[in-house]
C-alpha positions in Angstrom: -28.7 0.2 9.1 -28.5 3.2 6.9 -26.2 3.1 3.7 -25.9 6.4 2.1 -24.9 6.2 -1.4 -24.0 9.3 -4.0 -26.9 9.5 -7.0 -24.2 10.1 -9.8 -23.0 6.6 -10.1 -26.1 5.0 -9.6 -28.2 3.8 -12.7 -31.5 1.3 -10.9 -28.8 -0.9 -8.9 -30.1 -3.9 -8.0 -30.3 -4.8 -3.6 -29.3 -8.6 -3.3 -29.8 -10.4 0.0 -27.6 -13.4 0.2 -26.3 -15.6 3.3 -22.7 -14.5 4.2 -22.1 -18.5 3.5 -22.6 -18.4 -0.3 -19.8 -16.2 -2.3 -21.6 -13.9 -4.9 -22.6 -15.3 -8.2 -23.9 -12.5 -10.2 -27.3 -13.0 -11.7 -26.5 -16.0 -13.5 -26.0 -17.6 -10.1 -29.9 -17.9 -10.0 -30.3 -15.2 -7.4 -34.3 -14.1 -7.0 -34.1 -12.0 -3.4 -33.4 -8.7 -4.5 -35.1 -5.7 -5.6 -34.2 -2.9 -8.1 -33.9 0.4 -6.2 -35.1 3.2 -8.4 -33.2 6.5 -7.5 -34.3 8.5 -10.2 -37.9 8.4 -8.8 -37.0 8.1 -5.0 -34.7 9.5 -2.5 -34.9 7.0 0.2 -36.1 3.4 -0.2 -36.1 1.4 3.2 -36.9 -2.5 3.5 -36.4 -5.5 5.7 -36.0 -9.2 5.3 -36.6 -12.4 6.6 -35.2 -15.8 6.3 -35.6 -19.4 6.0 -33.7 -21.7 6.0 -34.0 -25.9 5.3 -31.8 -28.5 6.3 -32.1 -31.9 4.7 -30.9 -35.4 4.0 -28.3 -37.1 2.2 -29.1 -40.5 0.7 -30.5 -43.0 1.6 -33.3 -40.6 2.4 -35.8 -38.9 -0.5 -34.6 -35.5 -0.5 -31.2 -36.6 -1.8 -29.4 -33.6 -0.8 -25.3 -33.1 -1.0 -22.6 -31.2 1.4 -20.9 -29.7 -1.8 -18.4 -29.0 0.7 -17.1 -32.1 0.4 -16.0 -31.6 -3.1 -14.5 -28.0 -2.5 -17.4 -25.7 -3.0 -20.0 -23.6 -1.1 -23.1 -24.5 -3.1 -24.6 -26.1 -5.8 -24.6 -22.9 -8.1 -20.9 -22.0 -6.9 -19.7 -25.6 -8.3 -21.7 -25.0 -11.9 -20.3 -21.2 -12.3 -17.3 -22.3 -11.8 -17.3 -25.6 -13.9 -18.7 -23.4 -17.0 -15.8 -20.5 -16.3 -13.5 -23.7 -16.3 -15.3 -24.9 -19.7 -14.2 -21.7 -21.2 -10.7 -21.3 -20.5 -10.2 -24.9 -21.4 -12.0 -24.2 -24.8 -12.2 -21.0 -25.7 -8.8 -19.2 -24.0 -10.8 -16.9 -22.2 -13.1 -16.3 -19.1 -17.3 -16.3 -19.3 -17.6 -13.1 -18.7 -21.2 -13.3 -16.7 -19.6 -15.2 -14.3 -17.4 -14.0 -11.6 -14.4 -15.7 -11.2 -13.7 -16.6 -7.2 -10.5 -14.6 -5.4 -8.5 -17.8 -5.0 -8.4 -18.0 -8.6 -5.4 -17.6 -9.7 -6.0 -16.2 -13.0 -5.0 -13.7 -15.7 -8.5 -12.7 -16.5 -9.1 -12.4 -20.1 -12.7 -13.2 -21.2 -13.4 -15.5 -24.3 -15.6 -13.7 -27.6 -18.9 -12.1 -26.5 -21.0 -14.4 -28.9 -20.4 -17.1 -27.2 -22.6 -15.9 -24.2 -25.9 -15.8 -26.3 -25.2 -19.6 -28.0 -27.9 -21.5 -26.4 -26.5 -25.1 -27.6 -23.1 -24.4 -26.4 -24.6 -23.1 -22.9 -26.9 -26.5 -23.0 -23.5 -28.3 -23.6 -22.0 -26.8 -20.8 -24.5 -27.1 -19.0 -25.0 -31.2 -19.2 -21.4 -31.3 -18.5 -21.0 -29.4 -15.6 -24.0 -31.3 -13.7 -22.3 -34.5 -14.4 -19.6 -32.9 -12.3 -21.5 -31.3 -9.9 -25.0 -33.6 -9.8 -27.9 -31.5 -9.7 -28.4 -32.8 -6.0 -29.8 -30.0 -3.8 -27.9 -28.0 -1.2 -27.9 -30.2 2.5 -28.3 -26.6 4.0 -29.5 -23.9 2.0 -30.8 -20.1 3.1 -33.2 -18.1 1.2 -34.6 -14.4 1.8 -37.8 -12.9 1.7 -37.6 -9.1 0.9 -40.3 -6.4 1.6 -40.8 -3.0 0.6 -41.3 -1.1 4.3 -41.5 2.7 2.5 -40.3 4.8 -0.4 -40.0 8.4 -0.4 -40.0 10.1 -3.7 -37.9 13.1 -4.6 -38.9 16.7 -4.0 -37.4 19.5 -6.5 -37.4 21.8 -3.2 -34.7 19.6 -1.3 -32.0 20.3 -4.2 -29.5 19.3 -1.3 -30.9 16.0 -1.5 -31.0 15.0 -5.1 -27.2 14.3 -5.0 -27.7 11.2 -2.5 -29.6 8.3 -2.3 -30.2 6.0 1.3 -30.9 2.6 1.4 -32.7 1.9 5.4 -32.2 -1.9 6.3 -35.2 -2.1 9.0 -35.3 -4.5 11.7 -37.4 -7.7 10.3 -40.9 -7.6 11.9 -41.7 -11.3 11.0 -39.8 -14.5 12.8 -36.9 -16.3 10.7 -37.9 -19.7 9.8 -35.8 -22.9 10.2 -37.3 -26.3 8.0 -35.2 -29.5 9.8 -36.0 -32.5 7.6 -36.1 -35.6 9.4 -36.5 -39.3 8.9 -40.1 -40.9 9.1 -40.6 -43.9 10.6 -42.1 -46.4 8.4 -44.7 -49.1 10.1 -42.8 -52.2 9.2 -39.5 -50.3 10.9 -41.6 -49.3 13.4 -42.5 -53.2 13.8 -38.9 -54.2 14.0 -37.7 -51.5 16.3 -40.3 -52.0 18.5 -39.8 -55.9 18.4 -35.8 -55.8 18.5 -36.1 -53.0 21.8 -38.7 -56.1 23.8 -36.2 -59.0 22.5 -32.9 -56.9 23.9 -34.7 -55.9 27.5 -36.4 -58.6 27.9 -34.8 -61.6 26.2 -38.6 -62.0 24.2 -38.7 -62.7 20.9 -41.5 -64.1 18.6 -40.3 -67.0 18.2 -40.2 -67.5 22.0 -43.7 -66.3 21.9 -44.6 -69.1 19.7 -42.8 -71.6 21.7 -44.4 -70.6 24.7 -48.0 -70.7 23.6 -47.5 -74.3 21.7 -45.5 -75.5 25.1 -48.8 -74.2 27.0 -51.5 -76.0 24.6 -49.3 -79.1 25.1 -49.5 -78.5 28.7 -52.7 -78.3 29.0 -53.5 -81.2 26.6 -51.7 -83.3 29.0 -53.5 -82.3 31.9 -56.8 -83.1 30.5 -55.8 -86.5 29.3 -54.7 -87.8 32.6 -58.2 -86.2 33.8 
């Protein structure tokens, strides 16, 4: 894929990869696959990407993960962004204005006093708040990307035609996508009495058959040598 872009309105963008399934949450959203794309210095910059991706567990098992689904939202950052822009309209009368607020918001956006941003004890307020809400449980399924550098072509002062554009290549990933499925382990003692319970419902045995047996044998075989 080739995105050609004009040079004039371009200032060292920043190139985010993201998963389709997670609505942008600008870079307070705790985004790290990107890369800034210098078109002062180069004409072209291409790059391709790979993924991974890990699926775990809800309670009862260890990595305590949560379908944030369930509560109306696409992922744990989605919930928090939009608790805080929540805390601010309630508060302040206004909008956070690092954080973008979602399209089915319906919402005359006006954004609260710019000082507010840089308080670090009202963020840490927030901030406890809003994981009270949301838990700071991990996302059941989350995707991140791995982003590499494939080639960069600086500019030349001969190609003057040139300097007013700038491409972005997306190359075809070289490298495999990974996929992390976090399943259950078996513990010995469940192991014990799954093992024990699958013997007792196929074949009607049980330990404390097993016992019965062996006692009924010895008592058997007591008898047998008495009379002898």
């Amino acid at each position: 894929m080739i995105i050609q872009l004009s040079n004039e309105y371009l200032d060292n963008a920043k190139i985010y990869v993201e998963s389709r399934k997670i609505p942008y949450l600008a870079p307070i959203g705790g985004y790290i696959n990107f890369f800034r794309a210098n078109n002062t210095k180069f004409e072209s910059i291409s790059f391709n990407f790979v993924k991974t991706k890990n699926q775990l567990l809800e309670p009862p098992y260890r990595t305590n993960c949560r379908h944030y689904q369930e509560i109306g939202y696409k992922s744990l950052m989605h919930c928090m962004n939009h608790c805080k822009g929540k805390y601010f309209i309630d508060h302040f009368n206004g909008w956070h204005a690092n954080i973008p607020a979602d399209n089915d918001d319906d919402l005359n956006i006006y954004f609260a006093p710019i000082e507010l941003r840089k308080n670090k004890t009202l963020d840490r307020i927030v901030s406890n708040e809003c994981s009270r809400f949301c838990s700071k449980r991990q996302d059941c399924n989350n995707e991140s990307f791995k982003i590499t550098i494939v080639e960069e072509i600086e500019r030349n002062n001969e190609n003057i035609h040139l300097n007013d554009r700038f491409q972005l290549k997306m190359m075809i990933p070289i490298d495999l996508n990974k996929y992390y499925i976090h399943k259950p382990r078996m513990e010995w003692i469940e192991f014990i009495c799954f093992y024990a319970s699958t013997i007792s419902l196929w074949f009607g045995f049980s330990i404390i058959a097993f016992a019965r047996s062996i006692i009924h044998l010895i008592y058997q075989n007591c008898l047998i040598r008495a009379k002898n």
